[in-house]
C-alpha positions as CSV (number, residue, x, y, z in Angstrom):
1,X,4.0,-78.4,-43.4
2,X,4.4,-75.0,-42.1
3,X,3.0,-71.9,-43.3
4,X,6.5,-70.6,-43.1
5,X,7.4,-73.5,-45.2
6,X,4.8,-73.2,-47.4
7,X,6.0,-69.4,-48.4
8,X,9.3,-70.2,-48.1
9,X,8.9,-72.9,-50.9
10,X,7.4,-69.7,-53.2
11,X,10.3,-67.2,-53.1
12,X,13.2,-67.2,-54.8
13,X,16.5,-67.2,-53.4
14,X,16.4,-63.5,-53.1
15,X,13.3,-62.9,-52.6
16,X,11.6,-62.0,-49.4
17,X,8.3,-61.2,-47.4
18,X,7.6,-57.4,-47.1
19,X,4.3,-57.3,-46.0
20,X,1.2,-59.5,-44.6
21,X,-2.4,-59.3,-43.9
22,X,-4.9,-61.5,-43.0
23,X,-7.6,-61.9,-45.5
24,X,-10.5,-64.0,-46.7
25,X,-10.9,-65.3,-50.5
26,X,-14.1,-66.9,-51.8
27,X,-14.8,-67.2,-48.6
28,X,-11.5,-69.2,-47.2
29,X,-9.4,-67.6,-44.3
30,X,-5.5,-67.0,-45.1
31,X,-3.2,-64.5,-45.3
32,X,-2.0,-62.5,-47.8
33,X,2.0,-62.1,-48.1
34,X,3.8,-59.3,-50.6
35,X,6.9,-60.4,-51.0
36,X,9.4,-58.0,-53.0
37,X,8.6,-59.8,-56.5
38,X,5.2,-61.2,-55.9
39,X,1.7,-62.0,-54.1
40,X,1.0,-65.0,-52.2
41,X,-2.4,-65.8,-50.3
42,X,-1.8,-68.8,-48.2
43,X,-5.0,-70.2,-46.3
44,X,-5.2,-71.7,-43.0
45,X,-7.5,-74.7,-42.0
46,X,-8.3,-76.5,-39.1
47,X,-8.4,-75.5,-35.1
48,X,-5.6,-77.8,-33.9
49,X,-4.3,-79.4,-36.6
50,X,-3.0,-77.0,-38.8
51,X,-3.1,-76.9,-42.4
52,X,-1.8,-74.4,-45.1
53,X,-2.4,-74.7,-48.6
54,X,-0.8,-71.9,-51.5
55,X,-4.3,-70.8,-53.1
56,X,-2.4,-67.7,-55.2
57,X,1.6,-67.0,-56.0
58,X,1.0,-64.2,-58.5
59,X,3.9,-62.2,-60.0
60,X,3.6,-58.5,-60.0
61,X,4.2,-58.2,-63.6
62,X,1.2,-60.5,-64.1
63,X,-0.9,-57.9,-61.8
64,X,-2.6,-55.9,-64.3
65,X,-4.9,-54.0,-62.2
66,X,-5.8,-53.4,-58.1
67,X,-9.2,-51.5,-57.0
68,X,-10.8,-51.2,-53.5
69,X,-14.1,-51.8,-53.1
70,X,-16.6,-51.7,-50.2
71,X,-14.0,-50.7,-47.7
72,X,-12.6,-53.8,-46.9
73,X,-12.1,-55.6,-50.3
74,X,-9.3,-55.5,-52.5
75,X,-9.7,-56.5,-56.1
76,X,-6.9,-57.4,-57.8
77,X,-7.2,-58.5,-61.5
78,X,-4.5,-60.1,-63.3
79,X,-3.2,-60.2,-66.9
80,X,-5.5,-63.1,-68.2
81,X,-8.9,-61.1,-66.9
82,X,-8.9,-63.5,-63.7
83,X,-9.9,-61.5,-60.6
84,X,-9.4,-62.3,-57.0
85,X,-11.4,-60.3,-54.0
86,X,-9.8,-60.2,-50.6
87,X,-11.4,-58.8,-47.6
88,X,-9.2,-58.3,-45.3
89,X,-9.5,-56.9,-41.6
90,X,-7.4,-54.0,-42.5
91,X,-9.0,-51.1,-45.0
92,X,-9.0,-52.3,-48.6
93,X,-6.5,-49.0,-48.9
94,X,-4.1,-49.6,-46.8
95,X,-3.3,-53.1,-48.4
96,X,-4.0,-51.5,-51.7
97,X,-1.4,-48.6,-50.9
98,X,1.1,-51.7,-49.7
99,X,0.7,-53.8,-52.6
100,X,1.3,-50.6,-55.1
101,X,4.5,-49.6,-53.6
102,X,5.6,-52.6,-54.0
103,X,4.7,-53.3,-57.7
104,X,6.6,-50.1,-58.2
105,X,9.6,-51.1,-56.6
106,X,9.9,-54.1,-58.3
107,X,8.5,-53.0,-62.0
108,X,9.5,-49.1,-61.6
């Protein structure tokens, strides 16, 4: 299956991709897609043979907190205390600004 695929299976019908960075969690490689309701980190395996797999489809009313740490990683706790750290290639800010902006469009 593609990765398109793959994300297009999480979104809604009105629902759409806004954003995307590549990232690393627990030490996997994917990337990380902010869609207008929700975040998705998809990873990537293999060298020809292509393989995606949804790791995270997280709603941002179930986001109940973001923090950048060391730079590059982005902390993002949800609701039940769980917490995932990406590190990303981009600064752990600019995803973190990203990611807010789109919380508050969608929650207000």
């Amino acid at each position: 299956m593609s990765r398109e695929k793959v994300v297009e299976d999480c979104l809604g019908l009105e629902d759409e991709i806004q954003k995307s960075y590549e990232a690393r969690l627990d030490g996997a490689y994917g990337i990380i897609f902010m869609s207008k309701r929700k975040l998705l980190f998809i990873t990537e395996k293999g060298r020809f043979l292509k393989r995606y797999d949804l790791v995270l489809d997280l709603p941002y009313e179930k986001i109940k907190s973001l923090r950048t740490e060391r730079d590059y990683t982005l902390i993002v706790e949800d609701v039940l205390g769980l917490k995932y750290a990406f590190r990303s290639v981009m600064r752990g800010q600019i995803v973190e600004k990203a990611l807010l902006e789109l919380m508050v469009q969608e929650l207000g």
